[in-house]
N, C-alpha and C positions, 0 to 999 in steps of 0.2 A: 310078673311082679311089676309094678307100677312104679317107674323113675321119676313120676311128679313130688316135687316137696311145697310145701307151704308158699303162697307168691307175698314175698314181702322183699327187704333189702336185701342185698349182696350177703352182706355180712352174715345177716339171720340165718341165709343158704349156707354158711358154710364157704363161702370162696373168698377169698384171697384180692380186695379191689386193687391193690396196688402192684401184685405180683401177675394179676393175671391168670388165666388158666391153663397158659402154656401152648396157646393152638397156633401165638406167634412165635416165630423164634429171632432169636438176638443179633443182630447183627456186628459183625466183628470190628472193633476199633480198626480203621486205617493204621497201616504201619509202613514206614519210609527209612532204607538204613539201617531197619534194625528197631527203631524208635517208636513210638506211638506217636501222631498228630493229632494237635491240636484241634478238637471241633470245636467252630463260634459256638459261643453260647446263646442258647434260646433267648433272644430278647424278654423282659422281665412282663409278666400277664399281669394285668389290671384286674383289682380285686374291690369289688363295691358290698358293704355290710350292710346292713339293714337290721335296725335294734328296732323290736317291737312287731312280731306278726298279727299284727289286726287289720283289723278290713284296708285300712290304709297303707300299713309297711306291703302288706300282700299285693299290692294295686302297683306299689311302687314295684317290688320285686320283680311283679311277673313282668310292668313293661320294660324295664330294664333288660331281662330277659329276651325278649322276644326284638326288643330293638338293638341287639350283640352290642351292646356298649362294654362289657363286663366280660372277663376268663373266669373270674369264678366268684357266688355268691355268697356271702355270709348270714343268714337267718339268727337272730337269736332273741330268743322272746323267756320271762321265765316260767312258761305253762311247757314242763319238754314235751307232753303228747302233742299240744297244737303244734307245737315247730314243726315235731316231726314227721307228722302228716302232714302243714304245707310243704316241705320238704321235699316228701316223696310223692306228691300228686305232681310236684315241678318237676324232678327227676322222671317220671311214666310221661313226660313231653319230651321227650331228650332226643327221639327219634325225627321229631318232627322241626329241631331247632338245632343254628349249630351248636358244636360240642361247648359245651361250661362244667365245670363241676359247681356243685351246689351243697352246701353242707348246712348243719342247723344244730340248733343247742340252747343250753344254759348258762354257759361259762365265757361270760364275754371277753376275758382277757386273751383263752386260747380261741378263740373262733374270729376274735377281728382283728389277730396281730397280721402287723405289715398292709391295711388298708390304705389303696389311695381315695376312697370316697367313705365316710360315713355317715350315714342315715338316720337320722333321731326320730324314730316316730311315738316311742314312751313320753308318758305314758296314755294310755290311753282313755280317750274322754270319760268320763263318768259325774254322775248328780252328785252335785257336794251343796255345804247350809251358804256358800257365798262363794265367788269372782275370787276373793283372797285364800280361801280354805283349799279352792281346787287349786292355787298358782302355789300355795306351800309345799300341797300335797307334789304337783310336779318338780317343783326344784328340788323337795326333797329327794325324790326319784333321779335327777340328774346327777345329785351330789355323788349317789352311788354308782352312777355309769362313766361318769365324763374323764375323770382321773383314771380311771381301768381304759379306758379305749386310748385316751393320750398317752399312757404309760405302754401300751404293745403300739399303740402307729403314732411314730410322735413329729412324723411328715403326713400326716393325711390330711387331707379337708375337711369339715365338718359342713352337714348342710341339718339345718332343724327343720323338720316339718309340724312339729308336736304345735298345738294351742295349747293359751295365747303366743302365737311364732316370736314376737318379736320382744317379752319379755324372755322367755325361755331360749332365744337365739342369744340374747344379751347375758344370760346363766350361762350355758355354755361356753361360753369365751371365757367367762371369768375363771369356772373352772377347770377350762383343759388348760389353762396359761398359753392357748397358740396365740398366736399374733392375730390382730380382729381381720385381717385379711383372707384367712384361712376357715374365717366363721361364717358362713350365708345363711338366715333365714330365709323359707321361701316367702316369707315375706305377701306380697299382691302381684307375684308372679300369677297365680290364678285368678285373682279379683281381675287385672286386667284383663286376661282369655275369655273372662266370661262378658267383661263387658264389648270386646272385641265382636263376638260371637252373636251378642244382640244389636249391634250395627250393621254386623253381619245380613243380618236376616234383615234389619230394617233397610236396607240400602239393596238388599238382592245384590249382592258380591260374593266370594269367596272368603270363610276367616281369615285367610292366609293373607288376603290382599287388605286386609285392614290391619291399620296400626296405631295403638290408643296405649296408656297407661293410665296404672291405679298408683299412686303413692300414698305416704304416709304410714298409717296402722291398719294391718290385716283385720278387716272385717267393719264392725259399723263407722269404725275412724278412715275408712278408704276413700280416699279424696281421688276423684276423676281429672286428670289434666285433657280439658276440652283443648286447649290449646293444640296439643300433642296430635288429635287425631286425623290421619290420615288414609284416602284410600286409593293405592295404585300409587303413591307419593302424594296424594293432590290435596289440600288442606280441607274441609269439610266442615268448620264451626260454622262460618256463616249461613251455609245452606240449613244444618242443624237450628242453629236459632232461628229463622227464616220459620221453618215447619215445627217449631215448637218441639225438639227430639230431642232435649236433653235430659235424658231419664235415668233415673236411680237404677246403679246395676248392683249395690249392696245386697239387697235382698235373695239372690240367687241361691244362695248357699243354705238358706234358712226353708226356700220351696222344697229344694232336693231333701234335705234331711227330716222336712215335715210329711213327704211323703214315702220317703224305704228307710228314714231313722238314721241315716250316715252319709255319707260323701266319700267316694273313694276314686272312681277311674278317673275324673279330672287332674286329682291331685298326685294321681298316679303317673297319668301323660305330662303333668308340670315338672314333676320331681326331675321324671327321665328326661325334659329336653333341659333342666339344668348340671344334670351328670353329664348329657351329653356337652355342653359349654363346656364345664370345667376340666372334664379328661379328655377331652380333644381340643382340648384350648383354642376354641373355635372362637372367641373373643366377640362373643354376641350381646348386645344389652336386653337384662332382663331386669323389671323391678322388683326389688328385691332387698329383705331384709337387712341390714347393716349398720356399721358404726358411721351414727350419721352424724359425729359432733365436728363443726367448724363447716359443714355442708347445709345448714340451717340457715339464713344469716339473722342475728342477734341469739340464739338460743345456742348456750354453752354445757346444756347438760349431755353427760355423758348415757346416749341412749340406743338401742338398736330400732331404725326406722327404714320404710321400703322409700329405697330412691331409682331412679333408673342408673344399672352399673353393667360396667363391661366385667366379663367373667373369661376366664381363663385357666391352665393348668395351674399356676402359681395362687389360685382364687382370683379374689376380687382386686381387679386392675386399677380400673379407674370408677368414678365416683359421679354422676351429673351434681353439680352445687346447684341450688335451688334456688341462687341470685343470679347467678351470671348467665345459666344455659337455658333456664324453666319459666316463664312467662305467669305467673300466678294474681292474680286479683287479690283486692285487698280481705275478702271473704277469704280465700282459698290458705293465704299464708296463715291467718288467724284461727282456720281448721288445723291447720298441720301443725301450728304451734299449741296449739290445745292437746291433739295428739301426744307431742313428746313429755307436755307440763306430765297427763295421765301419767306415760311410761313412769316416769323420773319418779312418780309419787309410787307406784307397783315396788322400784325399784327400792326405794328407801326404806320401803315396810318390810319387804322380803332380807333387805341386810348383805344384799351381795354386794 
């Protein structure tokens, strides 16, 4: 007779994933005097959510996974069969990563209580009749997630990946009521890697050894500080102007998605080297979405823009001011202040 049953989850099998199936056995409480001692407590496991399994929460998930940032992952998307299959194609890796639990669902209140990282990647892109119909359509979506996650984790972080980041970073703060410090867009975290990436390659170096930022608005509003760019520490505009290389690195995002229709592992490897910042309070500067009001100078509206910021466990530390630390041309302020005018106007129609 044949002992094979159906290869699906624990559960479906019939066994017991919390109890085990007995082939360990128990080890007996210490006793001294008569008494039981005290065992330290397992220090508390880091638990990173991920709302939204599409091509991008997925990207995010797995590298988070695979770079052990995370004890255990939360999936929650509201198609249950896709969670659950990304789920369990994560879980059939288990052998070859270390240990996490992974779980997955519909019901966001019980799957991301006690988060210290949450991941916004809802909703997910789709054709609408305008710019304003698709940012309704997402806040409206947020209205429904953001109050449910702040109400089970109401110490966690919030990190937005969702477009446009930096209206919808700004939705998010409004309605989880956390404090804006606890709110990051990612912002031109990636705008910058990718324009890093093409200096990269024009200078024949290492990505790692160049260092460049995007501020401003994620996507055709991402303003390049030439000033900023550096490789091995060493300043590089002048040789740049020199050979005429100061080239539009906007466009990148628009190549990739015109030819496989998506963008994922970039924003996958961003996402995770800013979990990794935040829960190892590694206090690294990343540009990055935020409440950029009083870090402007003359522009008082209350907006979320990428600036470069120091991150940490506590979030976002400090702030670069865009007068005192950043070097901008009389063009470059008049981009970024165009930028926030845009935002403020999103922000006013939308009513948050």
């Amino acid at each position: 007779m044949s002992l094979m049953k159906e290869a699906s989850s624990l559960c479906k099998l019939g066994f017991d994933v919390d109890k085990g199936v007995g082939f360990f056995r128990h080890v007996p409480s210490p006793v001294h005097d008569g008494e039981l001692i005290a065992l330290r407590p397992c220090e508390r496991l880091t638990k990173v959510s991920v709302i939204g399994a599409g091509n991008v929460g997925m990207a995010i998930a797995q590298t988070i996974l695979t770079e052990g940032l995370a004890d255990e992952i939360a999936l929650v998307d509201a198609e249950a069969d896709r969670v659950r299959g990304e789920m369990l194609d994560l879980q059939h890796a288990a052998a070859f990563l270390p240990r996490i639990r992974i779980v997955a669902g519909t019901d966001v209140l019980a799957l991301t209580r006690s988060s210290d990282l949450a991941i916004i990647t809802v909703p997910r892109e789709t054709a609408a009749a305008s710019r304003m119909d698709q940012l309704r359509r997402n806040v409206a979506l947020l209205r429904e997630v953001m109050p449910t996650v702040a109400e089970g984790s109401p110490e966690s972080l919030l990190l937005v990946v969702s477009n446009p980041v930096d209206v919808l970073a700004y939705a998010a703060w409004k309605l989880s009521g956390f404090p804006s410090s606890r709110v990051i867009g990612s912002g031109t975290d990636l705008d910058s890697a990718r324009l890093r990436c093409l200096l990269a390659e024009h200078l024949g170096v290492g990505a790692q050894d160049m260092q460049a930022y995007m501020v401003s608005e994620h996507g055709d509003g991402a303003l390049a500080l030439w000033s900023s760019v550096r490789v091995g520490g060493m300043p590089v505009l002048s040789y740049l102007q020199k050979t005429h290389s100061l080239f539009d690195a906007v466009g990148c995002a628009s190549e990739v998605i015109g030819l496989k229709g998506y963008t994922s592992w970039a924003i996958g490897y961003s996402a995770a080297s800013l979990a990794r910042s935040l829960l190892r309070d590694q206090r690294r500067v990343h540009p990055v979405s935020v409440l950029a009001k009083g870090f402007v100078p003359g522009d008082t509206h209350e907006v979320f823009l990428s600036l470069p910021a120091r991150l940490g466990r506590r979030g976002v530390l400090r702030i670069v001011g865009i007068a005192a630390e950043l070097e901008l041309t009389g063009d470059e302020e008049t981009m970024l202040h165009r930028s926030a005018e845009t935002l403020w106007g999103y922000r006013q129609e939308l009513e948050l």
